[in-house]
C-alpha positions as CSV (number, residue, x, y, z in Angstrom):
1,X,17.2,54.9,-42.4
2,X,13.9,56.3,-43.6
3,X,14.7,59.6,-42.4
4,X,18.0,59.4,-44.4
5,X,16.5,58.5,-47.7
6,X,14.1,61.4,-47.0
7,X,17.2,63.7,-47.5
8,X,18.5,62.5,-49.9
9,X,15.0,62.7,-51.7
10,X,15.0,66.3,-51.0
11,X,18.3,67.1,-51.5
12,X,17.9,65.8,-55.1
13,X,14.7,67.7,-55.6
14,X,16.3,70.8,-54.9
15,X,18.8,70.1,-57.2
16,X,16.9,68.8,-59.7
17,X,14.0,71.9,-59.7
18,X,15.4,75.0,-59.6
19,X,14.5,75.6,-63.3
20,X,11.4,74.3,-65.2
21,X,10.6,76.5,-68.2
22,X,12.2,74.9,-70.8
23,X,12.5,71.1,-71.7
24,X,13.6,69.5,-75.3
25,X,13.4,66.2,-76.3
26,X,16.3,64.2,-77.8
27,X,14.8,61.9,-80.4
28,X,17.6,59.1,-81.1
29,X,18.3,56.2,-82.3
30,X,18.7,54.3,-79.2
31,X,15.0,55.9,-78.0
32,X,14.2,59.2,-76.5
33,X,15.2,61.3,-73.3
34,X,14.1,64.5,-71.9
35,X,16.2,67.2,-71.1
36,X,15.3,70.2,-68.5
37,X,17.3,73.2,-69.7
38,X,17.8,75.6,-66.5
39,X,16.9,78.8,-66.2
40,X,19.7,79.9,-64.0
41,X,22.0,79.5,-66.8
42,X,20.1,81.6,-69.3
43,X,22.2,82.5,-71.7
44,X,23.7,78.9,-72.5
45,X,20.0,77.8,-72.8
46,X,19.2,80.5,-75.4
47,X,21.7,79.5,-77.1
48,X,21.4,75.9,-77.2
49,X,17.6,77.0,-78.5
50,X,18.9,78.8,-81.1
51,X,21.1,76.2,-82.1
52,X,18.1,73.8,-82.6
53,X,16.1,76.0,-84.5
54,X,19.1,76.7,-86.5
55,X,18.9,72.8,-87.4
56,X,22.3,72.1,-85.9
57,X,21.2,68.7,-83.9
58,X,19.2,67.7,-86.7
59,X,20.3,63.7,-87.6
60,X,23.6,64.5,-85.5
61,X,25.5,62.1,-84.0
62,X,26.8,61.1,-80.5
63,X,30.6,61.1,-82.3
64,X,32.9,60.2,-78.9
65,X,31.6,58.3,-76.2
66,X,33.1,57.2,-72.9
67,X,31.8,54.9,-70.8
68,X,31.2,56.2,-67.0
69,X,32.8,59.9,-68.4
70,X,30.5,61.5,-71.5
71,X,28.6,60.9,-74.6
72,X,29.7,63.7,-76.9
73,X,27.5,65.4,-79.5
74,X,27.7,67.7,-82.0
75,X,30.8,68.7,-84.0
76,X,34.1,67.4,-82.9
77,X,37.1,69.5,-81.5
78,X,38.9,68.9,-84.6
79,X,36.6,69.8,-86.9
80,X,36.4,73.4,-85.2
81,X,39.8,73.8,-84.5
82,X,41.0,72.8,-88.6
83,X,37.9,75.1,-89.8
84,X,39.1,78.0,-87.6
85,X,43.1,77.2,-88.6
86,X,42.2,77.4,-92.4
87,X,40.2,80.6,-91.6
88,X,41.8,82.9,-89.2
89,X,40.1,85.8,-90.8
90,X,36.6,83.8,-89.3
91,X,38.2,84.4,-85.7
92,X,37.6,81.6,-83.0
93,X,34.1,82.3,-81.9
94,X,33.4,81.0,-78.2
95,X,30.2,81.4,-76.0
96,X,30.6,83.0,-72.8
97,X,31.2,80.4,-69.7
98,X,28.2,80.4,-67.3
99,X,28.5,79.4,-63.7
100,X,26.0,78.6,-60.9
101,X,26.4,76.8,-57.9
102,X,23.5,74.1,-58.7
103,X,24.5,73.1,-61.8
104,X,27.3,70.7,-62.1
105,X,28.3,67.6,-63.0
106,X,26.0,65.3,-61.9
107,X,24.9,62.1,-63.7
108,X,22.4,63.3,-66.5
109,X,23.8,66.7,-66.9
110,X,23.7,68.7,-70.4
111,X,27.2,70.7,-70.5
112,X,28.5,72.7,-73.3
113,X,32.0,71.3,-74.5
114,X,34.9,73.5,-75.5
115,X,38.3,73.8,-76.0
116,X,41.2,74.3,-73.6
117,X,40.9,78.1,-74.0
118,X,41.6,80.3,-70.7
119,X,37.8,82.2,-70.2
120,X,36.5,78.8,-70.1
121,X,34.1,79.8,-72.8
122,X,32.1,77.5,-74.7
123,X,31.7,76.2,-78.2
124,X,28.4,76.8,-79.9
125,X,27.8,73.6,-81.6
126,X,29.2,70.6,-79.3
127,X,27.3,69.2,-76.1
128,X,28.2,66.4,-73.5
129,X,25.8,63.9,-71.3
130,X,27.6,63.4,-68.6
131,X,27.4,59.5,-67.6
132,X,30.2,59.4,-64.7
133,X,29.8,56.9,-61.7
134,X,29.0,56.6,-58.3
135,X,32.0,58.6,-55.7
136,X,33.1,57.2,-52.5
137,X,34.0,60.2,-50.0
138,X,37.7,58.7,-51.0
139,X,37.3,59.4,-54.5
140,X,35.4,63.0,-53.9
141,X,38.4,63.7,-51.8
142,X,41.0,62.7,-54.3
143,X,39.1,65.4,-56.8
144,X,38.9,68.0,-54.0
145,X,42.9,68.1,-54.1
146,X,43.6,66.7,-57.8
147,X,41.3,70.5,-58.3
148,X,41.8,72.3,-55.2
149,X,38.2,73.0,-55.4
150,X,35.8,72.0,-52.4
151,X,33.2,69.9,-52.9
152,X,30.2,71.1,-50.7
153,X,28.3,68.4,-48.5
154,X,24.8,68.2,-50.4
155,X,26.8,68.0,-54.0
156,X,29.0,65.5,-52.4
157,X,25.6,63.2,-51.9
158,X,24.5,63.8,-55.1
159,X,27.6,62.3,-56.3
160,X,27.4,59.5,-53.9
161,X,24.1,59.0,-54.5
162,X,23.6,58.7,-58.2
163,X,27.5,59.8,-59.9
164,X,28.9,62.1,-62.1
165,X,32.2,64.2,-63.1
166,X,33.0,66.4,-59.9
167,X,36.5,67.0,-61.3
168,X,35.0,68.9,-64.3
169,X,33.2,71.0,-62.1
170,X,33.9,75.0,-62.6
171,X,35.6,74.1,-65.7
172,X,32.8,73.7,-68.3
173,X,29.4,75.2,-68.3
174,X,26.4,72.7,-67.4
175,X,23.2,74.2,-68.7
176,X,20.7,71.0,-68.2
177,X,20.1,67.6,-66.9
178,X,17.7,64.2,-68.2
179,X,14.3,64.6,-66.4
180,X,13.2,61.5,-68.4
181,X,14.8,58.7,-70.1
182,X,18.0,58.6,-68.1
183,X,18.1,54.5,-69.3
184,X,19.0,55.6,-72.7
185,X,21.4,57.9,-72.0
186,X,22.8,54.5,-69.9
187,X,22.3,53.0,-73.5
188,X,24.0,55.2,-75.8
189,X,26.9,55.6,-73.0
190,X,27.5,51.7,-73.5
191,X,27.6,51.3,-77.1
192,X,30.3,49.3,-78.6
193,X,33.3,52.4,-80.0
194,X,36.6,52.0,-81.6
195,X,39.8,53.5,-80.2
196,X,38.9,56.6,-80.6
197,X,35.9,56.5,-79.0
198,X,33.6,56.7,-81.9
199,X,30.6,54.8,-82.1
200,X,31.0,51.6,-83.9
201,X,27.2,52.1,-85.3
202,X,26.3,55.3,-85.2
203,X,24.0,57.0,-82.7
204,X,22.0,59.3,-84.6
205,X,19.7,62.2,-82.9
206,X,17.3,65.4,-83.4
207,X,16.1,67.6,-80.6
208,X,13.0,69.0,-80.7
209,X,11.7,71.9,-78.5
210,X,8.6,70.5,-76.0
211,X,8.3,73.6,-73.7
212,X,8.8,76.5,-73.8
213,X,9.4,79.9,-71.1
């Protein structure tokens, strides 16, 4: 049994350390949490920089949460689509999707939402936290055929282990996880919402850069 926790340990390590050179802080108003951007996803974590020093995530709002799913941020699908409706000449801007095998959606994962558009490519201006929940190897293999993706072993005990999304896996760009804090990201995920999944009182956030490459 000690010897198993051991792996699992190290499986999670590896997971969690591949990237180190950048880390933001979310400052909310449920308390803070510290995000790891990854370096192997370089390009979505330039962005998401430039973003904040753009002032986009300044007093924004988690504006569609779902328990055990996501805690959305940012502006809302809507919004983006009517803007870009009214203003075809404006084009639909996307970001470039980014792939790599260790990041997925794991419990505490930063992802970059988007629309259904075919490239997969992101918007730049609307993040998720993934919250998800513990799998079974049932439920992994209900997503392995619900997909037809495979799941490889060491994700699949990640999921086991602490949760997450696998079914969104391949389909939206992950670009950082919670290094600290996880507990309010458990908070925020829990909040009281209406039906449409808005925050009754609104979650209200900042993110400030802590470290930097």
């Amino acid at each position: 049994m000690k010897q198993f926790i051991l792996s699992i340990s190290f499986l999670l390590a590896c997971y969690a350390g591949f990237s180190q050179s950048v880390q933001v802080q979310f400052i909310t108003s449920k308390g803070n949490f510290t995000v790891m951007l990854y370096d192997q996803i370089p390009k979505h974590r330039d962005m998401f920089l430039e973003q904040v020093k753009k002032g986009t995530y300044n007093d924004a709002l988690f504006n569609r949460v779902i328990k055990d799913f996501v805690s959305q941020a940012g502006e809302l699908d809507d919004s983006i689509l009517n803007r870009e409706k009214r203003h075809p000449e404006l084009g639909a801007k996307r970001f470039p999707a980014e792939f790599a095998p260790n990041a997925f959606h794991k419990k505490g994962a930063l992802g970059a939402g988007r629309d259904d558009n075919p490239e997969k490519a992101s918007y730049f201006n609307q993040i998720y936290l993934v919250a998800g929940k513990k799998h079974t190897d049932a439920s992994l293999d209900a997503a392995e055929k619900r997909t037809g993706k495979t799941i490889p072993p060491a994700r699949r005990i990640v999921y086991k282990t602490i949760g997450g999304t696998p079914h969104l896996d391949g389909d939206y760009t992950i670009f950082g996880e919670i290094v600290q804090g996880m507990d309010v990201a458990d908070a925020i995920n829990t909040v009281p919402t209406d039906k449409n999944d808005v925050p009754v009182t609104p979650v209200v956030f900042s993110v400030k850069v802590i470290t930097r490459p």
